[in-house]
C-alpha positions as CSV (number, residue, x, y, z in Angstrom):
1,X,12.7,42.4,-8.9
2,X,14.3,39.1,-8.7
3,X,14.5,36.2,-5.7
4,X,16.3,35.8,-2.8
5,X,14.2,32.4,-1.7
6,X,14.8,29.6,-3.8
7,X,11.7,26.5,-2.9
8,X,12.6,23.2,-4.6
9,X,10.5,20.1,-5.2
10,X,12.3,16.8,-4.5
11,X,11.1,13.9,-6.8
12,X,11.9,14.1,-10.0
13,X,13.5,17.5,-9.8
14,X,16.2,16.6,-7.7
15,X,16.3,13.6,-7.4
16,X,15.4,10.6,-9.4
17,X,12.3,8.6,-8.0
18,X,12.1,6.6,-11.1
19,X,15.1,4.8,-10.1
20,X,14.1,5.2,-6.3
21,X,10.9,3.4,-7.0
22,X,12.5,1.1,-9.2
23,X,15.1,-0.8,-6.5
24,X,12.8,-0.5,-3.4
25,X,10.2,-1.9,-5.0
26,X,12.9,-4.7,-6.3
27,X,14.2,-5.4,-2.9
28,X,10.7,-5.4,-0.9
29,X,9.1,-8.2,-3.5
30,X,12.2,-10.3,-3.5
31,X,12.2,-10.2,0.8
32,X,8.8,-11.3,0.2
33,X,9.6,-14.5,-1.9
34,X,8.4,-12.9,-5.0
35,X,11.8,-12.2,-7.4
36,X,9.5,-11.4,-9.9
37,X,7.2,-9.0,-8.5
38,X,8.6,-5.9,-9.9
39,X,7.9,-6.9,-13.4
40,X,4.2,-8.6,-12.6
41,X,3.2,-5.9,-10.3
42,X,4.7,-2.8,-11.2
43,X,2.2,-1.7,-14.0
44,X,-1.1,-2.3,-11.6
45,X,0.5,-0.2,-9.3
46,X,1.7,2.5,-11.0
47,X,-2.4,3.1,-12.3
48,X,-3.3,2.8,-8.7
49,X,-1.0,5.1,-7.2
50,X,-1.6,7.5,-10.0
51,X,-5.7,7.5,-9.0
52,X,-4.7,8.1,-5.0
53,X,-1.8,10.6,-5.6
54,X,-4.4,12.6,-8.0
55,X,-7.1,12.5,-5.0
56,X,-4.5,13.7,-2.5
57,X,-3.6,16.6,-4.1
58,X,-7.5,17.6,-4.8
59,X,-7.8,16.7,-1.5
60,X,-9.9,13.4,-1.2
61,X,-7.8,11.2,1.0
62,X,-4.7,11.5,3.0
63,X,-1.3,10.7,3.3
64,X,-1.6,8.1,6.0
65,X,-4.5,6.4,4.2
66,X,-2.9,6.7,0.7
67,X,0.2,4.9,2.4
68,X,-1.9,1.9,3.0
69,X,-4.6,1.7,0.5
70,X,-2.3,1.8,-2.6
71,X,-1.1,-1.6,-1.8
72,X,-4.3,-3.0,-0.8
73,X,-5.7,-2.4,-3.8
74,X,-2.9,-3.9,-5.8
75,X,-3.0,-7.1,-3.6
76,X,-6.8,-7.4,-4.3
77,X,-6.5,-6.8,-7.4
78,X,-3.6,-10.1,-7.5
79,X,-5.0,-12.3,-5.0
80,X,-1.7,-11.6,-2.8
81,X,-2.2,-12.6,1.0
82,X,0.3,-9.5,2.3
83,X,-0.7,-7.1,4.8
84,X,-0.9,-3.8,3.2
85,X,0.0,-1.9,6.4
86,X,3.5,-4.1,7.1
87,X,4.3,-3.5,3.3
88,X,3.4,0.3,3.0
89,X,6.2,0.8,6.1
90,X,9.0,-1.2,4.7
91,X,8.6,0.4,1.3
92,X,8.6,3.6,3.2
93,X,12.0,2.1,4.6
94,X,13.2,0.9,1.2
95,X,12.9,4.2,-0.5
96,X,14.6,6.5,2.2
97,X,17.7,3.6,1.6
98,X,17.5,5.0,-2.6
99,X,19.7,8.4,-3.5
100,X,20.1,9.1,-7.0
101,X,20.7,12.5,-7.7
102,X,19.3,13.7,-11.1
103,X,22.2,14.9,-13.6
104,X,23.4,18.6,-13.1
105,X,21.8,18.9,-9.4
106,X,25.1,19.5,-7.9
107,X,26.7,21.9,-10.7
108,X,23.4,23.9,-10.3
109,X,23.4,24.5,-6.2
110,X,27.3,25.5,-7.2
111,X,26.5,27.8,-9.4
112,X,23.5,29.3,-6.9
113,X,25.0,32.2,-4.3
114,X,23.4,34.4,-1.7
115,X,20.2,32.5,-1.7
116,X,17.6,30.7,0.4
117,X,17.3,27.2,-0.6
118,X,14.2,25.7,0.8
119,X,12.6,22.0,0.2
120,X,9.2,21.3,-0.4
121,X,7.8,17.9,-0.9
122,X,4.7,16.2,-1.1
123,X,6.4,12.6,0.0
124,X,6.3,11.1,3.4
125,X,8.8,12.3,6.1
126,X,10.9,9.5,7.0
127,X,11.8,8.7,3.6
128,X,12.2,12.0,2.2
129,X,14.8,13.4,5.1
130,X,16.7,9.8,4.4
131,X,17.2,10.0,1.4
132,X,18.4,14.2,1.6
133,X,20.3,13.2,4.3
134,X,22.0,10.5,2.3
135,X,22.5,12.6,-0.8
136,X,25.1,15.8,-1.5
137,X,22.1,17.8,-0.6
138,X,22.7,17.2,3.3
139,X,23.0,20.6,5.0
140,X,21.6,22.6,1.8
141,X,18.5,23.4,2.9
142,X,17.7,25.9,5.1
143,X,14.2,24.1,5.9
144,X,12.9,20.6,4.6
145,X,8.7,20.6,4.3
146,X,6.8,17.3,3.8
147,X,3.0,17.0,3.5
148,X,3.4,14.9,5.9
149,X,4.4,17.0,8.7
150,X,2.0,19.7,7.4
151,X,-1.0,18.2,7.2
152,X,-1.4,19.8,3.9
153,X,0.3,19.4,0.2
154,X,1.2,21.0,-2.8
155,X,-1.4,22.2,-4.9
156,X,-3.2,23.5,-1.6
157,X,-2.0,27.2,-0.4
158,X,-1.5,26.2,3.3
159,X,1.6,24.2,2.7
160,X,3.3,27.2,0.8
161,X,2.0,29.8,3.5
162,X,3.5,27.1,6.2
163,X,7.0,27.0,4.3
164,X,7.0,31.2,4.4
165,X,6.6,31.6,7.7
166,X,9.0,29.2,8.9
167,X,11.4,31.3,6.7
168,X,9.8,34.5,8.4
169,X,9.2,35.7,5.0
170,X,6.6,37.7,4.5
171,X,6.4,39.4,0.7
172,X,5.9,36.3,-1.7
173,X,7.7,38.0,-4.5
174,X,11.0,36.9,-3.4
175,X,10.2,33.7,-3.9
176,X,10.7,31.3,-6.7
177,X,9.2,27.7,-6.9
178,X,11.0,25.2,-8.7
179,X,9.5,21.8,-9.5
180,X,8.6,19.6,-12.2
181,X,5.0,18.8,-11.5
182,X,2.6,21.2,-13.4
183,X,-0.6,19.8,-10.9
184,X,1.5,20.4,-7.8
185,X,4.7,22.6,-8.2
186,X,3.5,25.0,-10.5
187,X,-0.2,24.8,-9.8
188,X,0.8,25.6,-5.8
189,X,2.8,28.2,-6.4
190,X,0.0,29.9,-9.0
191,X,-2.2,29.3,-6.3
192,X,-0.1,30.4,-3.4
193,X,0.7,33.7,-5.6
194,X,4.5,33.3,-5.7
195,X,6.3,32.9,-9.1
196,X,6.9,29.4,-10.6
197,X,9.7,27.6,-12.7
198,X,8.7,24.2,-14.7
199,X,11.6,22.0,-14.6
200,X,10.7,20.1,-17.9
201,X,14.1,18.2,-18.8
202,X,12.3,15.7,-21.4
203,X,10.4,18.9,-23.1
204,X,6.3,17.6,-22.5
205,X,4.1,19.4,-24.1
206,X,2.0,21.8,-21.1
207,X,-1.7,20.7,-22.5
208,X,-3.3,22.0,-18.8
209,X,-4.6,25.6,-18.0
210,X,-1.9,26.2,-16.2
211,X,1.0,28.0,-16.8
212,X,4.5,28.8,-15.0
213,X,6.3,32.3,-15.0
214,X,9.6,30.1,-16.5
215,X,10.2,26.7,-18.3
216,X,13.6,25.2,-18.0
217,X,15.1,22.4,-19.6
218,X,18.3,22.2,-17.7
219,X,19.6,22.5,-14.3
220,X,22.2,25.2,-16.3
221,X,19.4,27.1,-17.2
222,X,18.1,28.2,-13.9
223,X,21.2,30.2,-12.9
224,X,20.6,32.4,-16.1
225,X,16.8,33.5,-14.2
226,X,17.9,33.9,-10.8
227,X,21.3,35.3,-11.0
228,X,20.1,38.1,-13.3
229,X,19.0,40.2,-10.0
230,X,19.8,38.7,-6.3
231,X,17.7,40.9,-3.5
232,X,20.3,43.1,-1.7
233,X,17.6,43.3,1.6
234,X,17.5,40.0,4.1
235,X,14.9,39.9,6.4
């Protein structure tokens, strides 16, 4: 049996949030008088958002507090006077401005017929529909699912269960998730019991105890797994 239900990540899947990150990080410390904040900050915060975005997905803090705190603790950590809480929004507002699609996106979703295509994402809301919206991925998805909306996120089975009901699906074999997270994507779906693709473009080594039903290395690749047998039944 094959898939009919195709459930993509968004970061780093299909699109870039290197790059995202990148220029709405730019643009936020040069409105704030600091040109060169993106260079002198950047590192702090990437080890800071790592810890937080670690906790939220084994579930010891939230999405609205991991908005906030992340940039408290990097302007502690600098001796910054900036209100965490004003900065956390207009990032939020910076990165739904960012699209950059991730190379061979488009030729893939071509190349898909007769399926489902759902989104799943563990970002916040108002960026994440921006930045689909913006993107050649407008009106692709049958359903778009943040954590944010939820109330829950990827590793945690209630945000998968949430995403099959709102497709009214209820046998979890014809689904495929597709991400490039092992902790989240891959780790959800195992959880979830639905079959899992690793998108692993730059070919890391899987040293975790946890392992997907495929491993791609291209967008090209992907067509080869689910075109090989497409559900004939719709529910």
């Amino acid at each position: 049996m094959r898939y009919d239900v195709l459930l993509f990540d968004l970061d780093d899947t299909l699109l870039d949030f290197g790059m995202t990150e990148h220029n709405a990080f730019r643009l936020l410390f040069e409105e704030y008088g600091l040109p060169n904040g993106f260079d002198d900050y950047l590192g702090s915060y990437k080890t800071i958002s790592k810890v937080l975005w670690d906790d939220l997905e084994k579930g010891r803090t939230t999405l609205a507090e991991l908005k906030v705190e992340r940039f408290k603790r990097l302007f502690t950590e600098h001796a910054l006077n900036i209100d965490p809480i004003v900065f956390g929004q207009k990032y939020i507002e910076n990165l739904g401005k960012e699209v950059h699609m991730i190379a061979g996106v488009e030729e893939m979703f071509a190349n898909l017929k007769n399926f489902r295509i759902g989104l799943l994402t563990n970002g916040f809301k108002d960026a994440q529909h921006a930045r689909v919206n913006g993107s050649a991925l407008k009106n692709l998805f049958e359903v778009i699912i943040t954590s944010e909306e939820t109330g829950f996120q990827k590793p945690q089975k209630e945000i998968f269960a949430y995403a099959l009901e709102k497709l009214q699906i209820s046998d979890p074999s014809r689904v495929l998730m597709i991400g490039d997270s092992l902790t989240s994507d891959i780790q959800g779906g195992n959880n979830f019991g639905i079959d899992t693709c690793w998108f692993n473009p730059n070919r890391k080594l899987n040293h975790l105890d946890i392992q997907p039903t495929f491993e791609i290395h291209s967008w090209n690749q992907l067509a080869e797994i689910v075109n090989t047998k497409v559900l004939e039944v719709k529910l």
